[in-house]
PyMOL commands that place a pseudoatom at each C-alpha (Angstrom):
pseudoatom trace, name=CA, resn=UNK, resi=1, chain=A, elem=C, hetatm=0, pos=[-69.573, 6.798, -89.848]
pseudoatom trace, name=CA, resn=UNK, resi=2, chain=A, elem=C, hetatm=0, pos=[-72.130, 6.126, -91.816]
pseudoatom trace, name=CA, resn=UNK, resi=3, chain=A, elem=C, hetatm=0, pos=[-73.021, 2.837, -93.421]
pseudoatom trace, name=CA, resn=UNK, resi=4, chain=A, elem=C, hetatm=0, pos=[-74.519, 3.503, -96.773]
pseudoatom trace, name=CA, resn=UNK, resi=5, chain=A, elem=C, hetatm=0, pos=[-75.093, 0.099, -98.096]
pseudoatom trace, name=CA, resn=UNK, resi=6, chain=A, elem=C, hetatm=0, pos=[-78.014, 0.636, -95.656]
pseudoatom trace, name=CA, resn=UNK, resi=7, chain=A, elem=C, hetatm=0, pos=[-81.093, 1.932, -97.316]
pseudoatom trace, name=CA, resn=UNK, resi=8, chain=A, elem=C, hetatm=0, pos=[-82.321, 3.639, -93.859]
pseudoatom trace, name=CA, resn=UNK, resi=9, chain=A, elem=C, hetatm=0, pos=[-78.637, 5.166, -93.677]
pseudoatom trace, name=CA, resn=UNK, resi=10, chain=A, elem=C, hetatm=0, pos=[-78.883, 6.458, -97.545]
pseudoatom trace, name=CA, resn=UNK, resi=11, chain=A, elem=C, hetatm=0, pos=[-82.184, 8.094, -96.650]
pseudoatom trace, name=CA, resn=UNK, resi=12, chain=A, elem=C, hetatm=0, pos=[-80.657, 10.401, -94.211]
pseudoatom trace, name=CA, resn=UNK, resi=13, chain=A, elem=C, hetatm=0, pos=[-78.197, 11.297, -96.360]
pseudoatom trace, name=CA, resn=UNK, resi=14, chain=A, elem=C, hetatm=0, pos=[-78.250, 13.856, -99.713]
pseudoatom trace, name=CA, resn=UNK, resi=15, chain=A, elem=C, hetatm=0, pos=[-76.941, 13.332, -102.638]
pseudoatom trace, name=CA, resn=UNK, resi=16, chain=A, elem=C, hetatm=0, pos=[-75.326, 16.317, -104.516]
pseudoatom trace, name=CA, resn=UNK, resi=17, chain=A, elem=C, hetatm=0, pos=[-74.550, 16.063, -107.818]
pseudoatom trace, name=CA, resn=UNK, resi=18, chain=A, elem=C, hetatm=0, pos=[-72.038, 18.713, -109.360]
pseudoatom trace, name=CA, resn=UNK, resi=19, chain=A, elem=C, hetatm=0, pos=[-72.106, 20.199, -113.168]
pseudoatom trace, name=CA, resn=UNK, resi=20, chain=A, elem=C, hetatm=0, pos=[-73.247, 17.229, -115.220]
pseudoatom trace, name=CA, resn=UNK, resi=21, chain=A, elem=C, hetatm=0, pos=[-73.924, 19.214, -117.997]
pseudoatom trace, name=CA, resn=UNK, resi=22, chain=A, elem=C, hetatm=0, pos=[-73.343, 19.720, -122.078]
pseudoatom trace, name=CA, resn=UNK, resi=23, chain=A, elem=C, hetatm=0, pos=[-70.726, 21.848, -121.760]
pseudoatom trace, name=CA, resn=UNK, resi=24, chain=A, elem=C, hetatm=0, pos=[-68.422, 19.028, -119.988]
pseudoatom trace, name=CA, resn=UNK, resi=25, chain=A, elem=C, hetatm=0, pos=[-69.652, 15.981, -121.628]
pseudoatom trace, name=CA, resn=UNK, resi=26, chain=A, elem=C, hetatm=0, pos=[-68.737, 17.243, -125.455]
pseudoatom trace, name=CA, resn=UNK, resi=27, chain=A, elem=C, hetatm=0, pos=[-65.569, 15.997, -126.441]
pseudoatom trace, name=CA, resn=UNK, resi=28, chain=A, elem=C, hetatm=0, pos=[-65.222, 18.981, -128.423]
pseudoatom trace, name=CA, resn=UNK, resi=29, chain=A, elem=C, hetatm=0, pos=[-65.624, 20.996, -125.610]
pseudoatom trace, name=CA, resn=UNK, resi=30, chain=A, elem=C, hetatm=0, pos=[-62.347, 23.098, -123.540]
pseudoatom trace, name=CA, resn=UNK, resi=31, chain=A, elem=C, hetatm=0, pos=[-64.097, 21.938, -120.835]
pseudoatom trace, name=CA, resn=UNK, resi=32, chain=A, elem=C, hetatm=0, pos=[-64.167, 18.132, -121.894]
pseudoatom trace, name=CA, resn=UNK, resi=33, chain=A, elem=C, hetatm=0, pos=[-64.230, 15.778, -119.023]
pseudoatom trace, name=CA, resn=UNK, resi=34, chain=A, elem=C, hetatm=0, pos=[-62.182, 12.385, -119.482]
pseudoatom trace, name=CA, resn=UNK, resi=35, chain=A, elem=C, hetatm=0, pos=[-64.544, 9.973, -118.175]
pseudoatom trace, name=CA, resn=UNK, resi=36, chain=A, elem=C, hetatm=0, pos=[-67.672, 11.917, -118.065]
pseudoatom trace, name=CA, resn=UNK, resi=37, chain=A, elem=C, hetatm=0, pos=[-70.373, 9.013, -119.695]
pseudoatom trace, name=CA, resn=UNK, resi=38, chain=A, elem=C, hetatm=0, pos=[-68.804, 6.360, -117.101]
pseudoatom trace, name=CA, resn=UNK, resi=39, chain=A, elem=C, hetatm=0, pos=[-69.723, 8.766, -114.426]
pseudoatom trace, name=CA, resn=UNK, resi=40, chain=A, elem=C, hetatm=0, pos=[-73.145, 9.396, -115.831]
pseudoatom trace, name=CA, resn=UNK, resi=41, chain=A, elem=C, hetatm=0, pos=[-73.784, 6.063, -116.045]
pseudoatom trace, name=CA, resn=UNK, resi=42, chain=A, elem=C, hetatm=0, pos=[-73.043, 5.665, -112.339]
pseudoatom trace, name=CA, resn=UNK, resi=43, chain=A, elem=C, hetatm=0, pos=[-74.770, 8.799, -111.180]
pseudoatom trace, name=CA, resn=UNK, resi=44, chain=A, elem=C, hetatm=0, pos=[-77.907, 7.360, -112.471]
pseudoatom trace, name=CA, resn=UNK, resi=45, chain=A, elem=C, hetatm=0, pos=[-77.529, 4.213, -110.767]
pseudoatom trace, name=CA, resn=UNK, resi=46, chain=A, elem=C, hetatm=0, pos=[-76.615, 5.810, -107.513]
pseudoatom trace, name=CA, resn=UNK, resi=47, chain=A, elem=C, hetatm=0, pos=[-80.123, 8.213, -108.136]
pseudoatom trace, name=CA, resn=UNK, resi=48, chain=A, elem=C, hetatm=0, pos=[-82.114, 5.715, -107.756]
pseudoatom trace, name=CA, resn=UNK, resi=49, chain=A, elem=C, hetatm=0, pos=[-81.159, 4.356, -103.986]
pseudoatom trace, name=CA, resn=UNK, resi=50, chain=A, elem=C, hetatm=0, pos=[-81.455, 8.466, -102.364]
pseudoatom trace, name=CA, resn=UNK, resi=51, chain=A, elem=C, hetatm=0, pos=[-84.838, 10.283, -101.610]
pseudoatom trace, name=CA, resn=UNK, resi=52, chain=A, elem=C, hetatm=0, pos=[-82.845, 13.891, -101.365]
pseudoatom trace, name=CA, resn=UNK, resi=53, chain=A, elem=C, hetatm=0, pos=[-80.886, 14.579, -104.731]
pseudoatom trace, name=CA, resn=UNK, resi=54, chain=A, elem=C, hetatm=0, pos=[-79.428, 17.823, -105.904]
pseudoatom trace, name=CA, resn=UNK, resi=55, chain=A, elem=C, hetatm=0, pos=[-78.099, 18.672, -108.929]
pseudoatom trace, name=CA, resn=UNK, resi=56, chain=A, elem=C, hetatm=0, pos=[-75.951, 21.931, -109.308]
pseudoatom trace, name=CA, resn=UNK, resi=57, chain=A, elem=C, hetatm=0, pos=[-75.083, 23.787, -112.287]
pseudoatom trace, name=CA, resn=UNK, resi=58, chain=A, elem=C, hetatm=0, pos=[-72.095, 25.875, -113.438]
pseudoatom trace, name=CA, resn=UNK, resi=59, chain=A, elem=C, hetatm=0, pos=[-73.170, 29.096, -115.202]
pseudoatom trace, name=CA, resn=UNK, resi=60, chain=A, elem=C, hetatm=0, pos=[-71.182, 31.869, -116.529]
pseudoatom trace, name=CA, resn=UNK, resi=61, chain=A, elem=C, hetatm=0, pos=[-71.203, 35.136, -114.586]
pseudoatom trace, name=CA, resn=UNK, resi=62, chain=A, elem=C, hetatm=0, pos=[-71.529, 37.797, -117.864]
pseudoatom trace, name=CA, resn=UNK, resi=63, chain=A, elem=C, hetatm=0, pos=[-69.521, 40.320, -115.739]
pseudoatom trace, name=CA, resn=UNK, resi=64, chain=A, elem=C, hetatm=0, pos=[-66.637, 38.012, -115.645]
pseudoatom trace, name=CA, resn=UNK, resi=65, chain=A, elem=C, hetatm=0, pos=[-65.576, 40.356, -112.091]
pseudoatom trace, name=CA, resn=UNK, resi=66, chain=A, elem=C, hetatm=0, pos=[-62.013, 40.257, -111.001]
pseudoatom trace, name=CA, resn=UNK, resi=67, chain=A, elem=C, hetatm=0, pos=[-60.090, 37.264, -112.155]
pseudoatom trace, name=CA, resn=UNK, resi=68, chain=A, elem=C, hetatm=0, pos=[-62.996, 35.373, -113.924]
pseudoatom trace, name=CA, resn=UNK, resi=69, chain=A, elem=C, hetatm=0, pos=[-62.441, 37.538, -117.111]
pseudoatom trace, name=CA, resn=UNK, resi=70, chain=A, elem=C, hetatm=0, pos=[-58.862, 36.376, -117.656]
pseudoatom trace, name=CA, resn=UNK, resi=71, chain=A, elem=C, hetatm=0, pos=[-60.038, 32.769, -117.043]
pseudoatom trace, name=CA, resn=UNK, resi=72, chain=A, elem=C, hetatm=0, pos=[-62.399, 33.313, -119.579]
pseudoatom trace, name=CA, resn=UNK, resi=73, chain=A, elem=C, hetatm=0, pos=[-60.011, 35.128, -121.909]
pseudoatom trace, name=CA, resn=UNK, resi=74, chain=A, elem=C, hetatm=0, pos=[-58.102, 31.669, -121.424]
pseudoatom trace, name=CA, resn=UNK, resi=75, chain=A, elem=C, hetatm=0, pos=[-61.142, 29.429, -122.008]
pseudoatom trace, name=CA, resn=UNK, resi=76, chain=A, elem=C, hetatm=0, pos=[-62.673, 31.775, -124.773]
pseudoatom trace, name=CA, resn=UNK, resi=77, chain=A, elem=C, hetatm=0, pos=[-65.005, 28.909, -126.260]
pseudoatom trace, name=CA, resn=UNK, resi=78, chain=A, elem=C, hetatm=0, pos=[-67.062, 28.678, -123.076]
pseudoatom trace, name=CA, resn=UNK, resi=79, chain=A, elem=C, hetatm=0, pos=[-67.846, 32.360, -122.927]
pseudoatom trace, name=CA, resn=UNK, resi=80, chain=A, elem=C, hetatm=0, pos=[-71.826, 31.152, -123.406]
pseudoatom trace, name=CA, resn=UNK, resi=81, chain=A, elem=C, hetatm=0, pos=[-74.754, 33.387, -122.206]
pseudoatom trace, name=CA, resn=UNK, resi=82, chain=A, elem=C, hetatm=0, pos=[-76.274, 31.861, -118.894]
pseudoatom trace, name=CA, resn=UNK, resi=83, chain=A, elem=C, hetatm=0, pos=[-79.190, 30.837, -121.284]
pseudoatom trace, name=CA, resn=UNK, resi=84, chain=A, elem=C, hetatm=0, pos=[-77.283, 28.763, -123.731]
pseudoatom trace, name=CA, resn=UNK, resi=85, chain=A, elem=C, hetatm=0, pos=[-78.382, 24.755, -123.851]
pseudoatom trace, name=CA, resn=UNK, resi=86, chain=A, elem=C, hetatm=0, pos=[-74.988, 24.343, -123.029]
pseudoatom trace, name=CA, resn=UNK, resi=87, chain=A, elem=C, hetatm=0, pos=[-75.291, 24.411, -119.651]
pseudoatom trace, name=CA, resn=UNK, resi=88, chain=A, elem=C, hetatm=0, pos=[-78.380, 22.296, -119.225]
pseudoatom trace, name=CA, resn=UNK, resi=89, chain=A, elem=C, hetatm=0, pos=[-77.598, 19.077, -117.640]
pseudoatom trace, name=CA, resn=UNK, resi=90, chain=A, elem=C, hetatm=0, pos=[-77.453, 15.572, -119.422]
pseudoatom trace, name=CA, resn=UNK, resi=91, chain=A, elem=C, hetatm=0, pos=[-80.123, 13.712, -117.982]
pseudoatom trace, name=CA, resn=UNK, resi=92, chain=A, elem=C, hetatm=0, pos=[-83.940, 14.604, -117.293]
pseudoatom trace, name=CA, resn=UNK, resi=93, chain=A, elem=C, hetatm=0, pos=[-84.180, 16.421, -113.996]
pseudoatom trace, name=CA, resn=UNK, resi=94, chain=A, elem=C, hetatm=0, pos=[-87.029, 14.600, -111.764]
pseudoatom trace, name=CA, resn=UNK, resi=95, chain=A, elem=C, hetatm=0, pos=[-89.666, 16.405, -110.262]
pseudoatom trace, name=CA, resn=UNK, resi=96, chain=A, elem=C, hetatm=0, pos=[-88.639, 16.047, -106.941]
pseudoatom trace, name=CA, resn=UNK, resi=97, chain=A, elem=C, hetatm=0, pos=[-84.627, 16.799, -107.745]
pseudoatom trace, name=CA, resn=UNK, resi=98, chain=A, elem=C, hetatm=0, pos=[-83.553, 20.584, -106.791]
pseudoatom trace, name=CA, resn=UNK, resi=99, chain=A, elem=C, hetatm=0, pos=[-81.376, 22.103, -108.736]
pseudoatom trace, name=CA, resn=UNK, resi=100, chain=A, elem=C, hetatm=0, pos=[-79.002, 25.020, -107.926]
pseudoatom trace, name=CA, resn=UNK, resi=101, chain=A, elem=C, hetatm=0, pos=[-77.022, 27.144, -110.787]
pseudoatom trace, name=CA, resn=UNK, resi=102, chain=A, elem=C, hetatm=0, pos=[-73.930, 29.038, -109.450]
pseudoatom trace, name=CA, resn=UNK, resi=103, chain=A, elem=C, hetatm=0, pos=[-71.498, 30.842, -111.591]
pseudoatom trace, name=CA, resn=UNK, resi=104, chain=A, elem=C, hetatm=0, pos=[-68.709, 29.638, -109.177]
pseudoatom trace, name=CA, resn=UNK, resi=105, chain=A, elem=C, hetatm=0, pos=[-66.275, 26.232, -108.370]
pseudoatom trace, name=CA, resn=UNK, resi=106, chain=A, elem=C, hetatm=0, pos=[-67.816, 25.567, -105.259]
pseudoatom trace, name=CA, resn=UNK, resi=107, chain=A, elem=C, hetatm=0, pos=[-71.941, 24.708, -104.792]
pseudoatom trace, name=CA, resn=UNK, resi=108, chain=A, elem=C, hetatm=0, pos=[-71.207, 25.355, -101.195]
pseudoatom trace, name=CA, resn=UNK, resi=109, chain=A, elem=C, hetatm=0, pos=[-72.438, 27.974, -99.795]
pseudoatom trace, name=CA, resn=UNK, resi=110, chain=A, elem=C, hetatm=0, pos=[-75.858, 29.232, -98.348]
pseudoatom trace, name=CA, resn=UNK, resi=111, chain=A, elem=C, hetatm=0, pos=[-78.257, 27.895, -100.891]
pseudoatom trace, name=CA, resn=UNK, resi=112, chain=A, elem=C, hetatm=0, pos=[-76.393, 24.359, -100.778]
pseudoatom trace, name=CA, resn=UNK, resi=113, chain=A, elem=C, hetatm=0, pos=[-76.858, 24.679, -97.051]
pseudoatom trace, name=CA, resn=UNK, resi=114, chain=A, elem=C, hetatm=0, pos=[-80.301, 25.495, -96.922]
pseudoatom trace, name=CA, resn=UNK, resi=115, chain=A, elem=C, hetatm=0, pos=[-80.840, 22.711, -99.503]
pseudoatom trace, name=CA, resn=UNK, resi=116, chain=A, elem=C, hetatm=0, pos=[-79.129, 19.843, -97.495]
pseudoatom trace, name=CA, resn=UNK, resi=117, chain=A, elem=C, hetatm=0, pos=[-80.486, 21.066, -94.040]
pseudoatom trace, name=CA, resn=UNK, resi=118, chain=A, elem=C, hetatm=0, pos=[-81.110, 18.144, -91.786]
pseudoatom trace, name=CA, resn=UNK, resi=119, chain=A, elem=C, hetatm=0, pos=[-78.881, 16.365, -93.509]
pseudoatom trace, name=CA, resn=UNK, resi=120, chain=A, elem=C, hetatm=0, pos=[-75.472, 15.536, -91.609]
pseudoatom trace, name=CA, resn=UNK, resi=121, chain=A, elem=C, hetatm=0, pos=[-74.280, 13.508, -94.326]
pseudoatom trace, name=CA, resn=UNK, resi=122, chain=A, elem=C, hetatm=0, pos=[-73.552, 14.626, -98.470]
pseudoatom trace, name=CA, resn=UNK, resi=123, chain=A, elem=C, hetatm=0, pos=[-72.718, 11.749, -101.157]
pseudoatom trace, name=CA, resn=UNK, resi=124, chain=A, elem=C, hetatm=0, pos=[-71.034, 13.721, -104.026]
pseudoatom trace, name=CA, resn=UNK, resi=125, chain=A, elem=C, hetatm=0, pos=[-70.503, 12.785, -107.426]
pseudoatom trace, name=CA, resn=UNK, resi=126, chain=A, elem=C, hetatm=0, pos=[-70.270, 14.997, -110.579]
pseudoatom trace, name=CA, resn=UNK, resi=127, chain=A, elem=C, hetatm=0, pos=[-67.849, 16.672, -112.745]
pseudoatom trace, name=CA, resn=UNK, resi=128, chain=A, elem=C, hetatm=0, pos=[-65.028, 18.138, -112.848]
pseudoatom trace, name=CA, resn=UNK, resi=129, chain=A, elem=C, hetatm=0, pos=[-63.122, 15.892, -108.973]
pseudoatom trace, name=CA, resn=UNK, resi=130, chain=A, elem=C, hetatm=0, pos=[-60.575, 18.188, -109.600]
pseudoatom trace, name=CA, resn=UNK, resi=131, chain=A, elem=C, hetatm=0, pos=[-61.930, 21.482, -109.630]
pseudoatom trace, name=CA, resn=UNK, resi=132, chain=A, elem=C, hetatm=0, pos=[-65.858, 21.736, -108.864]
pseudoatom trace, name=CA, resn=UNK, resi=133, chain=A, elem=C, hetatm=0, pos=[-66.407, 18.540, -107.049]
pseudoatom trace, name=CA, resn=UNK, resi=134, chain=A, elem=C, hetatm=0, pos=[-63.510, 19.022, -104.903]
pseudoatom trace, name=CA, resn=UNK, resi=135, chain=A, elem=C, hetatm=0, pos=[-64.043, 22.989, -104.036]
pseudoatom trace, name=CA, resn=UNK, resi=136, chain=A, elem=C, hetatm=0, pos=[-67.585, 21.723, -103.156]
pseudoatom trace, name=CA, resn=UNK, resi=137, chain=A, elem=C, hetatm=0, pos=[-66.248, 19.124, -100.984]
pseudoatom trace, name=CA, resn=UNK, resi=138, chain=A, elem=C, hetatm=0, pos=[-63.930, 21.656, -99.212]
pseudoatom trace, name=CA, resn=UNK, resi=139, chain=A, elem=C, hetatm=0, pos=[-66.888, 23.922, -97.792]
pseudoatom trace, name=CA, resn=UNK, resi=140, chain=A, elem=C, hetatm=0, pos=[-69.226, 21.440, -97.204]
pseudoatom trace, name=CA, resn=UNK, resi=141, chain=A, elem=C, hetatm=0, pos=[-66.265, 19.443, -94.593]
pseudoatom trace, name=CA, resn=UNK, resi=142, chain=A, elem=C, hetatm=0, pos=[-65.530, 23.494, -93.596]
pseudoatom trace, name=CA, resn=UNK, resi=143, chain=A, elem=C, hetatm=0, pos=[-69.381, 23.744, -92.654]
pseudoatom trace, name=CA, resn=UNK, resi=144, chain=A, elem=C, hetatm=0, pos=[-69.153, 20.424, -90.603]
pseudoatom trace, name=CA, resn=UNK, resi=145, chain=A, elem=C, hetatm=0, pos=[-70.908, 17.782, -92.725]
pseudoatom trace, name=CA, resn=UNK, resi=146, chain=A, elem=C, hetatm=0, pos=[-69.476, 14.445, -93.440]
pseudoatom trace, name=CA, resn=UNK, resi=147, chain=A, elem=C, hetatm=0, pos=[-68.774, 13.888, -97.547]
pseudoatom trace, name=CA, resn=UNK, resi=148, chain=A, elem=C, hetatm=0, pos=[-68.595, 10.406, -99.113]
pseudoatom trace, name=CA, resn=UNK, resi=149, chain=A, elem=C, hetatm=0, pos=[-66.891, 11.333, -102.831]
pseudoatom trace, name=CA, resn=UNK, resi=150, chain=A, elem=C, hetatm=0, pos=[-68.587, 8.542, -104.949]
pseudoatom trace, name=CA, resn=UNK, resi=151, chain=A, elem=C, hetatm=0, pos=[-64.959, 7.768, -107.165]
pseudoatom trace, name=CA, resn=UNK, resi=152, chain=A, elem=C, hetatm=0, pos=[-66.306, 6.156, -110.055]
pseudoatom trace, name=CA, resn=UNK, resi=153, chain=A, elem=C, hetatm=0, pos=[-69.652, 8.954, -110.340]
pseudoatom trace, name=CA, resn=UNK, resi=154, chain=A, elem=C, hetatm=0, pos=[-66.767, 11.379, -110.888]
pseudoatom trace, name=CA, resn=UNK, resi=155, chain=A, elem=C, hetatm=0, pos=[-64.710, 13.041, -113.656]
pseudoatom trace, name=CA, resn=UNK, resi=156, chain=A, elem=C, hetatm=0, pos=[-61.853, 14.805, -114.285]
pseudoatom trace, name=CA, resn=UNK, resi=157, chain=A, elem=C, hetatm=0, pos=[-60.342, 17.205, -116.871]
pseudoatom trace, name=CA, resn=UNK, resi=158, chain=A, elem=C, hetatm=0, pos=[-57.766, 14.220, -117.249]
pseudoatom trace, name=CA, resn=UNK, resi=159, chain=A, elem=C, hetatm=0, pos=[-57.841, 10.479, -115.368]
pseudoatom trace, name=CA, resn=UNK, resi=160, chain=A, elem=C, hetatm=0, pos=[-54.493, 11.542, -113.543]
pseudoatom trace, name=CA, resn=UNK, resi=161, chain=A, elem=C, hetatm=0, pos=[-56.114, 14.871, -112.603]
pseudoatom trace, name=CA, resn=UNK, resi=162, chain=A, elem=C, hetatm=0, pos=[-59.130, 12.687, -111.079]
pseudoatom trace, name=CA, resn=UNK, resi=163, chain=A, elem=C, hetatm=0, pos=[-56.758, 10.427, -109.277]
pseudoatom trace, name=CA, resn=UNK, resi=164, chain=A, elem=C, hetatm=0, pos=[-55.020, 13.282, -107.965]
pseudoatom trace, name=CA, resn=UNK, resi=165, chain=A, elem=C, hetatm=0, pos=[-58.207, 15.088, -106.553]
pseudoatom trace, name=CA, resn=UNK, resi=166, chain=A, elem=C, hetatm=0, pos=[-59.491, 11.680, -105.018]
pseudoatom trace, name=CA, resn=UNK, resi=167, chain=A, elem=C, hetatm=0, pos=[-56.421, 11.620, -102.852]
pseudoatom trace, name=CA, resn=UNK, resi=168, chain=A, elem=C, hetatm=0, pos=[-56.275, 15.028, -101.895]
pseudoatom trace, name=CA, resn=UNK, resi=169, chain=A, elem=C, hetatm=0, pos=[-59.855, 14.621, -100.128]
pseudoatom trace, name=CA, resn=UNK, resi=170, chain=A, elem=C, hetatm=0, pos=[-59.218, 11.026, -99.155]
pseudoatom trace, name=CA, resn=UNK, resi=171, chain=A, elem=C, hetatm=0, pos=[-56.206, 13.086, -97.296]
pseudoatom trace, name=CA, resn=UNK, resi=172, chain=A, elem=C, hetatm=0, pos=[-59.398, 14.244, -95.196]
pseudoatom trace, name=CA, resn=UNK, resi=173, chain=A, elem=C, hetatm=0, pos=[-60.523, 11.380, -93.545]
pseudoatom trace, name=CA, resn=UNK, resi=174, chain=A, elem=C, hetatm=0, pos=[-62.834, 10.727, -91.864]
pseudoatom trace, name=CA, resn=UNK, resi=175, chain=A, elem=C, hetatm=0, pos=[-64.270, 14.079, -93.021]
pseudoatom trace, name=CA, resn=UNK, resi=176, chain=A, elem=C, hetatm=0, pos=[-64.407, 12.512, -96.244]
pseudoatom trace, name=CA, resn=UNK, resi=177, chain=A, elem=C, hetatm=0, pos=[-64.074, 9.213, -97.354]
pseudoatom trace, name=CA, resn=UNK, resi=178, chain=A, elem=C, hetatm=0, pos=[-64.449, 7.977, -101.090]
pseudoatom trace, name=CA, resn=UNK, resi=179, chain=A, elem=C, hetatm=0, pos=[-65.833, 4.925, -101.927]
pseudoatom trace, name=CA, resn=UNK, resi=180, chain=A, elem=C, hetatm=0, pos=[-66.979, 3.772, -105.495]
pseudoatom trace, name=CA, resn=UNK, resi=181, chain=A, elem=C, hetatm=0, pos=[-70.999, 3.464, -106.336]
pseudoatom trace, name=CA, resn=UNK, resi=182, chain=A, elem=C, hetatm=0, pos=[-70.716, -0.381, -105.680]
pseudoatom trace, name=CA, resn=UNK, resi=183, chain=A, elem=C, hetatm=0, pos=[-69.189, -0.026, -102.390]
pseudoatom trace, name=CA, resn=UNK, resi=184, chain=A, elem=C, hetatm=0, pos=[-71.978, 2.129, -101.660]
pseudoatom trace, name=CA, resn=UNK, resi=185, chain=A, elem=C, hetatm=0, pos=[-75.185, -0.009, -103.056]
pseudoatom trace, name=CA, resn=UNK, resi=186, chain=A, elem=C, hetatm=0, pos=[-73.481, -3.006, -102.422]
pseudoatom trace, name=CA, resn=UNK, resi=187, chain=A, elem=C, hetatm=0, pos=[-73.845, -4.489, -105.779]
pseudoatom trace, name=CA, resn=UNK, resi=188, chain=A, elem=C, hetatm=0, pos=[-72.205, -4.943, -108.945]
pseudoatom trace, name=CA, resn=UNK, resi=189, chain=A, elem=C, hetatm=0, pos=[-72.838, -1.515, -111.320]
pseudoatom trace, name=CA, resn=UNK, resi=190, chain=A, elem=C, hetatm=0, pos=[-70.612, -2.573, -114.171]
pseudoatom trace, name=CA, resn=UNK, resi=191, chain=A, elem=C, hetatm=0, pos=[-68.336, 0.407, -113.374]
pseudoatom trace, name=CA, resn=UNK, resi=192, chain=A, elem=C, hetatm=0, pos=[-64.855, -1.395, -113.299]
for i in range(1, 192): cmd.bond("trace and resi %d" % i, "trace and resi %d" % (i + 1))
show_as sticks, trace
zoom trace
């Protein structure tokens, strides 16, 4: 396992982190995450201490195919065009960050693959733990590569739904382990 309160280790690992964007940080928002600023605030911490960072986006599909158009119908305020500002994410986007837009629950996939290749190890944080962050998890353990789920980097639609996810993928150890941001840097972030 690796020991990421290493700064060698941390360099051979990515960091992927899922859907911090407008539409999830508004309180007025369907799609309002609990705890979202506490997570930003970590996530930006955590930035700092990894050379390979990711950021995905979630964007509406405007064919809503199959069963996306009656989970729209349910969500009817987030029906916004793939351009809308909505979507953009929260923080400035360094030069060196990648960024990958999906209109789907999981990042994983062949894009996320190619993006993270040569990397055995992912560090995800991001929003929603209970729906994107843990789908993403899912395939990325599928595909072979070890997760660390950063706790307090993470939101969820509701604190219980967060706890919930977070023991659902610690269920997948050593596949995935979660540790908070602290653990990780090995120093106080102010987080608890």
């Amino acid at each position: 396992m690796t020991d990421l309160t290493q700064p060698e280790q941390r360099s051979r690992a990515a960091l992927v982190l899922i859907d911090m964007q407008r539409i999830f940080q508004e309180p007025e928002s369907q799609w309002s995450v609990s705890n979202y600023q506490k997570a930003e605030d970590n996530i930006l911490t955590l930035r700092d201490s990894f050379e390979h960072v990711i950021w995905t986006k979630f964007v509406r599909d405007p064919q809503e195919t199959g069963a996306w158009g009656d989970y729209y119908r349910r969500w009817d305020e987030c029906r916004e065009e793939p351009e809308s500002p909505r979507w953009d994410i929260t923080v400035p986007v360094r030069e060196n960050e990648q960024v990958l837009s999906l209109p789907t629950f999981s990042k994983w996939g062949a894009d996320l693959a190619r993006m993270t290749e040569g990397y055995q190890h992912l560090v995800v944080a991001g929003v929603a733990t209970d729906c994107c962050v843990l789908s993403t998890v899912l395939g990325a353990v599928d595909a072979g590569k070890h997760v660390t789920v950063v706790s307090d980097a993470c939101g969820g639609a509701t604190p219980r739904a967060h706890d919930q996810a977070l023991e659902l993928m610690e269920l997948l150890s050593p596949m995935v382990t979660v540790r908070s941001s602290e653990s990780i840097l090995g120093v106080p972030t102010g987080s608890e």
